[in-house]
C-alpha positions as CSV (number, residue, x, y, z in Angstrom):
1,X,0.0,0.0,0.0
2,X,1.4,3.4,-0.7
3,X,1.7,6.3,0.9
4,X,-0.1,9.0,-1.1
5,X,0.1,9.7,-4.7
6,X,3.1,9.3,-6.8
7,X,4.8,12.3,-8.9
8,X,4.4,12.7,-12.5
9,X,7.0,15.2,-12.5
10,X,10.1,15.8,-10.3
11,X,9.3,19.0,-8.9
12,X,13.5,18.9,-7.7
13,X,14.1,19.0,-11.5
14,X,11.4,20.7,-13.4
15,X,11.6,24.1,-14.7
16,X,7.9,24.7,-14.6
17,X,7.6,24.1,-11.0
18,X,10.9,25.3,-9.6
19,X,9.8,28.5,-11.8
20,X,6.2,28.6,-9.8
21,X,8.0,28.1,-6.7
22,X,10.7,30.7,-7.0
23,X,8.1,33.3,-7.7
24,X,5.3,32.1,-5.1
25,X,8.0,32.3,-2.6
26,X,9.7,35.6,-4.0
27,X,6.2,36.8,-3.1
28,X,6.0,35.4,0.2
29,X,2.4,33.5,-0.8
30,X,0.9,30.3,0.0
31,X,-0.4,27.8,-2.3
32,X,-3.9,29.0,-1.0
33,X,-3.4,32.4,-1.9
34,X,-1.3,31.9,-5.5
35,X,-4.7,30.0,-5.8
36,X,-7.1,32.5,-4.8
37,X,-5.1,35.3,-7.2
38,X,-5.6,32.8,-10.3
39,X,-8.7,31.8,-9.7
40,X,-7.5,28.1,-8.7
41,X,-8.3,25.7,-6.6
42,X,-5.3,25.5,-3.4
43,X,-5.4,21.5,-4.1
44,X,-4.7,22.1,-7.7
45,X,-2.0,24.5,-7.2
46,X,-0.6,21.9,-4.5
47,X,-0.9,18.9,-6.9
48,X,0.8,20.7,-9.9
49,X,3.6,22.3,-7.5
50,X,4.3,18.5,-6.0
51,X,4.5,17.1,-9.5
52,X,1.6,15.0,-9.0
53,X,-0.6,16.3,-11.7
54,X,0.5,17.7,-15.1
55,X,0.1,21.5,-15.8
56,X,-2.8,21.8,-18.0
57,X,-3.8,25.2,-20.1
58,X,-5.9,26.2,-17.3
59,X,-3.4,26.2,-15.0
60,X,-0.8,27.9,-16.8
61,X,-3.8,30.7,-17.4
62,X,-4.5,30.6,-13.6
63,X,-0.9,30.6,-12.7
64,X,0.3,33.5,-14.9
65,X,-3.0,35.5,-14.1
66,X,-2.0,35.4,-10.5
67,X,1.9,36.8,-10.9
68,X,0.9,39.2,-13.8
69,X,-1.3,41.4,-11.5
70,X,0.8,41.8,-8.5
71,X,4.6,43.9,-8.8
72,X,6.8,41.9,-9.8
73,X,9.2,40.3,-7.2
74,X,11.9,39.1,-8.6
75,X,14.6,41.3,-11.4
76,X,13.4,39.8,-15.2
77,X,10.0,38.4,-14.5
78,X,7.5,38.6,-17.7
79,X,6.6,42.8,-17.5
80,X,3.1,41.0,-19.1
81,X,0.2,38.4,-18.6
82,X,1.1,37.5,-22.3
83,X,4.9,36.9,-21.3
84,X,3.4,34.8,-18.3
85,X,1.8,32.3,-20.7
86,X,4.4,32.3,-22.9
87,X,7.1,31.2,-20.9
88,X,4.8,28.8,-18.6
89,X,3.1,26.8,-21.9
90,X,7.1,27.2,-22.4
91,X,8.2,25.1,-19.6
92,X,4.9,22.8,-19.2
93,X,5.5,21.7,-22.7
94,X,9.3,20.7,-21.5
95,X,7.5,19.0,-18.4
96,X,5.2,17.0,-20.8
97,X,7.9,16.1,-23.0
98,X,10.3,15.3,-20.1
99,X,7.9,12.8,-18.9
100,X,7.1,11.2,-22.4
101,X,10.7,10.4,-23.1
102,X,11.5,9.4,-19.4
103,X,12.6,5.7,-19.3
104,X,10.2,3.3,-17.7
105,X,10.9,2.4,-13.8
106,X,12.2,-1.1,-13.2
């Protein structure tokens, strides 16, 4: 019997969630309010952010939604909602195509 539910994605590794992560915490939020500000769930952002769940469309809307109306925190962020999407379908692309090639566990 296991534990909880396995990642998808190693959030350790992947650019799309260390990018959420570094931002979210340059911010000083919690999952609960990046969720509230991109009109999220706080168990979606938490799956996504743990790697359990793939970043879908929604979320990258949601997610760059959130950081595109507060200052920015952190020197180079996306000046633009626009630039948000961008570079998140950017990096959840690379997380999907990560996982496709990844070798099977033994």
């Amino acid at each position: 019997m296991e534990d909880g539910p396995t990642s998808v994605i190693d959030p350790s590794t992947d650019l799309f969630i260390i990018t959420i992560e570094t931002h979210r915490r340059a911010r000083h939020w919690s999952f609960a309010e990046l969720a509230r500000r991109g009109g999220l769930t706080q168990p979606e952002v938490s799956r996504v952010v743990h790697g359990i769940r793939m970043p879908t469309l929604r979320h990258v809307r949601g997610l760059a939604e959130a950081f595109s109306s507060a200052p920015s925190a952190l020197p180079g962020e996306p000046p633009t909602m626009a630039e948000w999407v961008a570079l998140l379908v950017d990096l959840a692309e690379a997380a999907r195509l990560s996982v496709r090639t990844r070798e099977p566990s033994a």
